[in-house]
C-alpha positions in Angstrom: 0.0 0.0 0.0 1.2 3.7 -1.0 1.5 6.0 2.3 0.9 9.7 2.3 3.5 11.9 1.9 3.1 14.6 5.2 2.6 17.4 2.5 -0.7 15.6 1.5 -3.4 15.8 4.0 -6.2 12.7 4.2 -8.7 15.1 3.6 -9.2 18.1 1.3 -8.2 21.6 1.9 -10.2 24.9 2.4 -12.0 25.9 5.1 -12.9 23.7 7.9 -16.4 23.0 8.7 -17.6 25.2 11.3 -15.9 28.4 9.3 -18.0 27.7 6.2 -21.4 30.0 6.2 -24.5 29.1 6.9 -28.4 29.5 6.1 -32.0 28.4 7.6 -33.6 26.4 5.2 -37.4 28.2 5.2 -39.4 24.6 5.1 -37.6 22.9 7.9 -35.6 25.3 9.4 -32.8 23.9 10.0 -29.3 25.1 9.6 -27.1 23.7 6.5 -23.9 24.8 5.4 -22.1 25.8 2.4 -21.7 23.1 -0.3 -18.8 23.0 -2.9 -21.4 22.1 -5.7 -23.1 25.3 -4.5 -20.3 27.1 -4.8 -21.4 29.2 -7.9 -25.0 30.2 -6.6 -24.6 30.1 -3.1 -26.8 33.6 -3.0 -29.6 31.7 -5.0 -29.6 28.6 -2.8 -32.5 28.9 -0.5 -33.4 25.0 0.7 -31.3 22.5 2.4 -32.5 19.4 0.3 -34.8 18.4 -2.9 -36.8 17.5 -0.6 -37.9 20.7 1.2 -37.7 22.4 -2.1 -40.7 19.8 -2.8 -42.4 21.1 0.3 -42.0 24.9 0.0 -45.6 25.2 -0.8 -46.9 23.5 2.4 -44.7 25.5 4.5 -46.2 28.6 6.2 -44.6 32.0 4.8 -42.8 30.1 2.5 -42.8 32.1 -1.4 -45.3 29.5 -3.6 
């Protein structure tokens, strides 16, 4: 088996978890996190999961 060089951490770089932002998903509202697929829109991204986007309409105050 290779090993890791000590350059090349396990995991990937950037910021560590709790220093990525954050947003309330308006269905649930529950916190998620910054996503690297999301990345591009972040300022468009308003539910956690396909799933609440699903929901929005059920949700109270939530834009139909």
């Amino acid at each position: 088996m290779p090993r890791r060089s000590p350059a090349r951490p396990a995991m990937g770089g950037g910021r560590p978890p709790a220093d990525r932002p954050t947003k309330t998903c308006p269905v649930c509202g529950l916190p998620f996190t910054w996503r690297r697929k999301w990345a591009r829109d972040w300022a468009q991204v308003r539910y956690c999961s396909d799933r609440c986007r699903a929901r929005r309409a059920l949700a109270p105050g939530a834009d139909a």
